[in-house]
C-alpha positions as semicolon CSV with decimal commas, in nm:
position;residue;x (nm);y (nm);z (nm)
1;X;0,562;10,872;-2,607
2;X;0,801;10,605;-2,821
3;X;0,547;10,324;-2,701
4;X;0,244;10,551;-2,839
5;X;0,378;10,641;-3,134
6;X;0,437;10,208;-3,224
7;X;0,125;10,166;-3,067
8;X;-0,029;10,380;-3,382
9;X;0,192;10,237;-3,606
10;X;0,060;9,885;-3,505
11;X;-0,300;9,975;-3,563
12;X;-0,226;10,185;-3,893
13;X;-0,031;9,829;-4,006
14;X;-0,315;9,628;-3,935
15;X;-0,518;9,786;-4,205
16;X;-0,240;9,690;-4,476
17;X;-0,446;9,392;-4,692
18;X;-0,372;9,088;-4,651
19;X;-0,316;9,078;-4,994
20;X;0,048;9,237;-4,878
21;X;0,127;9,072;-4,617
22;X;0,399;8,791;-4,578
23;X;0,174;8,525;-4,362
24;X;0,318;8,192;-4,245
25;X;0,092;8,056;-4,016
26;X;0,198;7,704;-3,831
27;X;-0,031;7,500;-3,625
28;X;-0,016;7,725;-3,303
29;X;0,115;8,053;-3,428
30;X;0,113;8,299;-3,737
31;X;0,354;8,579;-3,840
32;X;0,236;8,858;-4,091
33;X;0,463;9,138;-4,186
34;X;0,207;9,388;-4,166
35;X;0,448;9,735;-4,258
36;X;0,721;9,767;-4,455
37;X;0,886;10,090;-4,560
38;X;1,266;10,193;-4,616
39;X;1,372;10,497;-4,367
40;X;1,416;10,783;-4,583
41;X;1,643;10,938;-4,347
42;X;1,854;10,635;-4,260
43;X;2,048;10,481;-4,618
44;X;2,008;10,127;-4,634
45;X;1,750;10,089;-4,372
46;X;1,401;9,996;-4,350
47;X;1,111;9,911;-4,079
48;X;0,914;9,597;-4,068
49;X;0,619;9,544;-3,868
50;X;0,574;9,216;-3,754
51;X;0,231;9,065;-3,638
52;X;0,267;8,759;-3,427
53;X;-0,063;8,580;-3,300
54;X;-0,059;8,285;-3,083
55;X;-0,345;8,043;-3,039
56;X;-0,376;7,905;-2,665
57;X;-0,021;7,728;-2,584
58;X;0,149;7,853;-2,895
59;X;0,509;7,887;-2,951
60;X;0,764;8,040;-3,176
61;X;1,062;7,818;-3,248
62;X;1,430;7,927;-3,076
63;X;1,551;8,197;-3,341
64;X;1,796;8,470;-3,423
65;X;1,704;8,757;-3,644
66;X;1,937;8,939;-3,885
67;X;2,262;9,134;-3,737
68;X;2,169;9,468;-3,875
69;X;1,816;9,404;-3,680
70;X;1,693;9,628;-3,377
71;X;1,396;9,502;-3,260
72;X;1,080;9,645;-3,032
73;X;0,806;9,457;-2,935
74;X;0,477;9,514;-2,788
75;X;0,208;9,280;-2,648
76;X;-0,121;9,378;-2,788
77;X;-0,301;9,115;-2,654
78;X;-0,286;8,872;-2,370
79;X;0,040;8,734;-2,235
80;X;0,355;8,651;-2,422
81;X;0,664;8,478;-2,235
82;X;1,016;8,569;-2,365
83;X;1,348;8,461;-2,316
84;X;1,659;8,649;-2,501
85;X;1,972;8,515;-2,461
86;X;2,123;8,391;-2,140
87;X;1,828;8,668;-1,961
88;X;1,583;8,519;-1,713
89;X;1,240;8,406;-1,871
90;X;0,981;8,693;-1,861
91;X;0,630;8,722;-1,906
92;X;0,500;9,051;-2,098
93;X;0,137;9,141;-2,040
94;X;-0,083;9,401;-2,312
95;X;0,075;9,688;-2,314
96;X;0,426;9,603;-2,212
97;X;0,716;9,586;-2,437
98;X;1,093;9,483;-2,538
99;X;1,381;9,477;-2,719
100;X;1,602;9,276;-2,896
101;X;1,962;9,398;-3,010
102;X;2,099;9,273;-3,346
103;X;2,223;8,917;-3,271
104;X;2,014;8,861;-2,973
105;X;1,891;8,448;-2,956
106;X;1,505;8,445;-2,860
107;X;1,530;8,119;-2,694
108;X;1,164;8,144;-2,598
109;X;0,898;8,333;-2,727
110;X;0,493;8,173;-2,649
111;X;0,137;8,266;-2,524
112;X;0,197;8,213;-2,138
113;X;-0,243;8,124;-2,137
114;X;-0,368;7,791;-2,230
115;X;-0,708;7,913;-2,312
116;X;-0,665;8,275;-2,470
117;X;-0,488;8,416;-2,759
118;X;-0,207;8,656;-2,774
119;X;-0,087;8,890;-3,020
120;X;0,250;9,118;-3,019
121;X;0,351;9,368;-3,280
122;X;0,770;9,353;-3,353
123;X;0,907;9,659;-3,485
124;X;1,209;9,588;-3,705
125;X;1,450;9,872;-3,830
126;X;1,675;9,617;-4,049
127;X;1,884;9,653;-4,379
128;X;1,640;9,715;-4,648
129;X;1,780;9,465;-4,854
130;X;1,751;9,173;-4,582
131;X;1,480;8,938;-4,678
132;X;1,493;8,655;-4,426
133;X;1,422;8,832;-4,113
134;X;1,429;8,530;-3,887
135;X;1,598;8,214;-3,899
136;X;1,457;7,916;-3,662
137;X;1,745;7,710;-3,451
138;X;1,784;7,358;-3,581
């Protein structure tokens, strides 16, 4: 039932114009925020859709996201590989999903293929006034 009910938001985000979205594409991947909308029933909360699409062998830098962020992920297409915290490496395949508690480290997040794209939808319920929503290693 929970996965479902992302699931629709996912495809009901995907019709949000682009025109809204925040895209930042680099050579391999792109991330669009797709949904945003504060939690009426929650002060000082919203939830942020995330679309991230990998071209064959892309990659996500090493990252954190904010501390107020709970995150849940699902693989809409093809296979992403994943690594939070000190946890083993994992590969999620369409369909399967994750989560990441606020101040989790995604150490690893790529398309496991070579060849074919992948695409995951992240589900963010963050503080509404948090802008950044992830900040890369250096």
């Amino acid at each position: 039932m929970f996965a479902r009910f992302f699931c629709g938001v996912a495809f009901a985000a995907l019709s949000v114009s682009a025109a809204s979205a925040d895209s930042s594409p680099t050579d391999k991947s792109k991330v669009t925020v797709v949904f945003d909308h504060v939690l009426p029933n929650v002060p000082g909360k919203s939830m942020k859709g995330v679309l991230v699409e990998y071209q064959p062998g892309g990659s996500s830098p090493a990252h954190t996201h904010p501390k107020s962020a709970f995150i849940y992920a699902t693989v809409l297409e093809g296979e992403i590989r994943s690594k939070v915290n000190d946890g083993p490496e994992k590969v999620y395949r369409a369909g399967e999903n994750f989560a990441e508690l606020p101040g989790d480290h995604h150490g690893v997040s790529a398309n496991n293929s070579k060849t074919q794209p992948a695409r995951l939808l992240a589900v963010f319920v963050v503080d509404t006034n948090e802008k950044n929503i992830v900040k890369n290693d250096k």
